[in-house]
C-alpha distance (Angstrom), angle and dihedral (degrees) to the residues before:
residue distance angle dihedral
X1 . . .
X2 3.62 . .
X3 3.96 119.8 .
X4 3.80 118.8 -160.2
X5 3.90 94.7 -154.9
X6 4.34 119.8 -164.7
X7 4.11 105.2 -134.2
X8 4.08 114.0 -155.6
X9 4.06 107.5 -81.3
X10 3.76 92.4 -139.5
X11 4.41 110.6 -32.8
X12 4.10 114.2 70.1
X13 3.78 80.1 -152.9
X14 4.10 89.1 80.4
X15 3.79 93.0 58.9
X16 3.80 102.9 118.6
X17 3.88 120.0 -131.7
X18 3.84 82.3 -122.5
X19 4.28 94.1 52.9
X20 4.29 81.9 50.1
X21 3.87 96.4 45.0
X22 4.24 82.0 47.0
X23 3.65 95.6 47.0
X24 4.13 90.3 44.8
X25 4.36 87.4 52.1
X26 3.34 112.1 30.7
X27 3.82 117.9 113.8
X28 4.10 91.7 -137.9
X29 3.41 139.7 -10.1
X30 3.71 128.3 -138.0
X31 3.12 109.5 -143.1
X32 4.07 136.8 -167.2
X33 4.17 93.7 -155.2
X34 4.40 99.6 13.5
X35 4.27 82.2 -167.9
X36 4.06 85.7 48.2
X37 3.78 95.2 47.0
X38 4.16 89.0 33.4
X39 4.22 87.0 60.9
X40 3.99 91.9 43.3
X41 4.09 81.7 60.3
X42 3.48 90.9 49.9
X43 3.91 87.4 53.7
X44 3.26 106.7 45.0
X45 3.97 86.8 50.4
X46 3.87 100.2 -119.2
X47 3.61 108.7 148.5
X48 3.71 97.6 -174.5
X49 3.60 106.1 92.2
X50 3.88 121.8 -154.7
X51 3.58 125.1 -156.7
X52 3.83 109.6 -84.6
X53 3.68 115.1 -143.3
X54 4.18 117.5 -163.8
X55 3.42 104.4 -117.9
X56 4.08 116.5 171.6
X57 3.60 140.4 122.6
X58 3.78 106.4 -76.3
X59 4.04 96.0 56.3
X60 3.72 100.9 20.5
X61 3.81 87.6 105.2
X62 4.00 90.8 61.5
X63 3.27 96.3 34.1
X64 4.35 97.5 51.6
X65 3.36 89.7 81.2
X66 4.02 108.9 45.9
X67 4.39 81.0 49.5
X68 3.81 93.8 52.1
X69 4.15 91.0 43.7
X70 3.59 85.2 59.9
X71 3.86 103.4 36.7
X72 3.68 81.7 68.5
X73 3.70 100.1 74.1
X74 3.77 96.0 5.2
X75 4.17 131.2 73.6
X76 4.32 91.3 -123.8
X77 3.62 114.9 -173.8
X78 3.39 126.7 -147.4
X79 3.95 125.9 -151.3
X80 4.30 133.2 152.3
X81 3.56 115.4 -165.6
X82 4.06 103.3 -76.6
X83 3.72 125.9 -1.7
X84 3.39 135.9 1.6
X85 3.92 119.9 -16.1
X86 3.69 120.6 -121.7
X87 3.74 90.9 28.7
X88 3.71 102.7 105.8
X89 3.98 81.6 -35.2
X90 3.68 139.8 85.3
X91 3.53 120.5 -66.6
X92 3.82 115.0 74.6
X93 3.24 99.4 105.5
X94 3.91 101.8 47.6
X95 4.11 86.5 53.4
X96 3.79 95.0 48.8
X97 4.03 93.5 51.5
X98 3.59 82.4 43.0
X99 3.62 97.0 59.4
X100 3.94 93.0 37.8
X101 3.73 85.6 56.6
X102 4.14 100.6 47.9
X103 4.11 93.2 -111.5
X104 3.97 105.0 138.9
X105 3.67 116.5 -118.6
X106 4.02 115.1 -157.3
X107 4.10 123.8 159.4
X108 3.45 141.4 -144.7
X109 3.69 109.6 -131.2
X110 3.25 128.6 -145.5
X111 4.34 136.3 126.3
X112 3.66 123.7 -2.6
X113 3.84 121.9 -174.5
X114 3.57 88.9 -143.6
X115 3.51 101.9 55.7
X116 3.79 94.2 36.8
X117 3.76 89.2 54.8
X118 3.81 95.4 48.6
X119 3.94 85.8 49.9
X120 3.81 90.9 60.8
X121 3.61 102.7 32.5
X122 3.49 96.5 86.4
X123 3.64 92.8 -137.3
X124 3.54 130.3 118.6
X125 3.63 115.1 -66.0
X126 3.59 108.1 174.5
X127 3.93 91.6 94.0
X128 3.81 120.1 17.9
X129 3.62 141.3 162.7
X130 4.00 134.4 -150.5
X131 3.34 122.6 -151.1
X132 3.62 101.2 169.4
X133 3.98 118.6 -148.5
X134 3.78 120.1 1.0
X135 3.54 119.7 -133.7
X136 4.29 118.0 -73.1
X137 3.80 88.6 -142.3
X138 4.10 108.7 85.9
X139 3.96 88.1 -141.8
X140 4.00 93.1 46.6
X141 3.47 89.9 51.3
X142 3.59 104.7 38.0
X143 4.34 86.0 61.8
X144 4.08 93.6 38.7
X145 4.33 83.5 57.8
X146 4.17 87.6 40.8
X147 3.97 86.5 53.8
X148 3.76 85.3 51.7
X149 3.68 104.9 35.6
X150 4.19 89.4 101.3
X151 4.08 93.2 43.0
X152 4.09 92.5 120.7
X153 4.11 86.8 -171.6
X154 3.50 113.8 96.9
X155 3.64 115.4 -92.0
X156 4.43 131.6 -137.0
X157 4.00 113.8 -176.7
X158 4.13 118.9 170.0
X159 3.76 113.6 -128.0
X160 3.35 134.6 -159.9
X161 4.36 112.3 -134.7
X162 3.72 97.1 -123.1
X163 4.05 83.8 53.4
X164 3.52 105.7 48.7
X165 3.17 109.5 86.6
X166 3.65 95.8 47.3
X167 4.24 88.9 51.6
X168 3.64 86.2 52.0
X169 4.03 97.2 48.9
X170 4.07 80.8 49.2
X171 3.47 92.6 55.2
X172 3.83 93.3 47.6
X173 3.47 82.2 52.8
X174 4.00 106.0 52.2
X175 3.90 95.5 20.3
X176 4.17 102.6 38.6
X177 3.42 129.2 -109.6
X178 3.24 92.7 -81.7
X179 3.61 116.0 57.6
X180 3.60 109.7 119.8
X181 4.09 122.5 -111.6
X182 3.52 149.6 165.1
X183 4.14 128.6 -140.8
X184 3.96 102.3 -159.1
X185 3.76 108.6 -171.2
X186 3.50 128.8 -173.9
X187 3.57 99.3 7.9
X188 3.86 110.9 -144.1
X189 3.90 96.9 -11.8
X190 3.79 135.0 116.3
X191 4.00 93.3 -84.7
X192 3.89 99.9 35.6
X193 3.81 114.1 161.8
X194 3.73 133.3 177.9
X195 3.79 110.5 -166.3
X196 3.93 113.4 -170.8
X197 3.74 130.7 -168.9
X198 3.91 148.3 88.4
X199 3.63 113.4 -29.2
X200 3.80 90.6 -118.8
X201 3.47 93.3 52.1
X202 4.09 90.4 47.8
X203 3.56 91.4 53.4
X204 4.21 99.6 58.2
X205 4.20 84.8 41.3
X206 4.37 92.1 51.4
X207 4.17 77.9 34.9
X208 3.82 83.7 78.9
X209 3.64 91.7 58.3
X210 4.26 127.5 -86.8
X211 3.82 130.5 -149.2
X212 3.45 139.3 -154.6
X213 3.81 131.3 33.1
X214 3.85 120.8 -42.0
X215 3.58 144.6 -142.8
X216 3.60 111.3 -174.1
X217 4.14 117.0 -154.5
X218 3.51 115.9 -162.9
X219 4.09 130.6 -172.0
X220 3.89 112.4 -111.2
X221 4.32 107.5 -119.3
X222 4.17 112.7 -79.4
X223 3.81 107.8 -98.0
X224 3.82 114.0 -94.8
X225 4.08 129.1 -126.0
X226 3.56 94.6 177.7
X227 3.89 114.2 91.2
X228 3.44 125.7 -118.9
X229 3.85 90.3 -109.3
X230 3.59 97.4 51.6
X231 3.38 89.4 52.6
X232 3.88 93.4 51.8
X233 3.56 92.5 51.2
X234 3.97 89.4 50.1
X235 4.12 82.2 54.7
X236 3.51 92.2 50.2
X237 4.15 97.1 45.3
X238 3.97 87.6 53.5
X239 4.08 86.3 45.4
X240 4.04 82.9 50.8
X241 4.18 90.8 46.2
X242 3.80 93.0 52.9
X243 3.66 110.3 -89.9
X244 3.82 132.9 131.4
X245 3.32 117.4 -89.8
X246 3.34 88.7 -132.4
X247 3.37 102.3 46.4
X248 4.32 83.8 48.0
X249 3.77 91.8 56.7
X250 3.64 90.0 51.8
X251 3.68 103.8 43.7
X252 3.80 87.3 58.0
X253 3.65 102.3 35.4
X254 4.18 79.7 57.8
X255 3.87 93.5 42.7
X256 4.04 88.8 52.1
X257 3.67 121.3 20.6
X258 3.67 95.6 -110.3
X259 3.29 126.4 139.4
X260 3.96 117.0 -93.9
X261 3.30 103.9 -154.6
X262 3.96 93.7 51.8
X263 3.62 88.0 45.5
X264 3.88 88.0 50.9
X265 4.26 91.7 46.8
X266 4.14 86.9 45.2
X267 4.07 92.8 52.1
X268 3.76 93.4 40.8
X269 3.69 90.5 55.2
X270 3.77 97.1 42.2
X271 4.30 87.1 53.3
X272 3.62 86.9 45.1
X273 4.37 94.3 49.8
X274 4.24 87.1 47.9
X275 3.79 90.4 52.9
């Protein structure tokens, strides 16, 4: 059988009785970081000491199969450094051969940054969306947060601290100002923070430098009255006056919760049909 097993995200205080009796039995553990999960043991005071298997992305591929062969006659646990495996983590491959193949896949719950930072966000939380990390490239992510500017669900991204406050100056930038967000840092450690506010007002506070890993909660788009076609036409007028279209399609998109890039196609075609 093959356990997918949540790991405390930052306090050894969440680890479950049922993640320790797990750790204690299992007849290996793949691991994403086998020193990371080898200290965690040491922690958590279990003095048995399963085989540890390295399990991360660059050899996950080769190693899927070798897991899954033993999962079928062997209990194989399944861990990545903090939180729930697969998610964001190691691990996706090993449970999809595993479910091709007929070996049962179960998991131990337990914390999950995501969920934990959607919890104190104080955003809405009745529909989200996670789209893990953003793009390093400013470019990249610039058009991944244009193809998302309209998403009205509530959205979760991990962050890396040297990143942040260029992600949040992005979002200013293809969201507005104003769209409403929350940096959670350190999630459930000593130092935890959650610092709420408009995105542009975010981005000049992590401008000053931020620490420690991040979950980044941002508010889905307003919902719209104005009709795609109105909008168009608005795109166009500004086109007429002067302005980028580019900048046009934004400006709107911004103003209305529509999406940019359909905005962008619609006027493109329209200038093309009047040539």
């Amino acid at each position: 059988m093959l356990w997918l097993a949540a790991t405390p995200i930052g306090n050894l205080g969440d680890a479950s009785p049922r993640l320790r009796e797990a750790l204690a039995s299992a007849d290996a553990i793949a691991a994403e970081d086998t020193r990371h999960t080898a200290q965690l043991l040491r922690l958590l005071g279990i003095e048995t000491r399963p085989e540890l298997i390295a399990l991360h992305d660059h050899n996950e591929r080769d190693r899927a199969g070798m897991i899954v062969d033993r999962a079928e006659h062997e209990e194989i646990l399944l861990v990545s450094d903090a939180g729930m495996p697969t998610v964001s983590d190691p691990g996706f491959r090993v449970v999809q051969l595993a479910a091709e193949r007929g070996v049962t896949v179960s998991a131990i719950p337990g914390p999950s940054a995501v969920i934990t930072a959607l919890a104190v966000a104080g955003l809405p939380t009745d529909r989200f969306t996670f789209e893990g990390f953003l793009p390093r490239k400013s470019g990249e992510r610039s058009r991944a947060l244009r193809e998302l500017a309209a998403e009205r669900r509530t959205l979760v991204f991990f962050e890396a601290p040297s990143r942040i406050a260029d992600t949040l100056a992005s979002l200013a930038a293809e969201f507005g100002g104003d769209r409403r967000a929350a940096v959670c840092r350190e999630l459930t450690k000593l130092h935890e923070e959650v610092k709420r506010g408009p995105v542009a007002e975010l981005a000049e506070w992590a401008a000053e430098g931020v620490r420690g890993e991040i979950v980044l909660v941002v508010e889905g788009a307003p919902e719209t009255t104005v009709s795609p076609e109105t909008a168009l036409a608005e795109v166009l007028a500004r086109v007429s006056g002067g302005e980028r279209m580019k900048d046009a399609t934004r400006a709107v998109a911004e103003a209305t919760g529509l999406s940019a890039k359909e905005l962008y196609a619609g006027a493109l075609a329209a200038k093309n049909e009047s040539r």
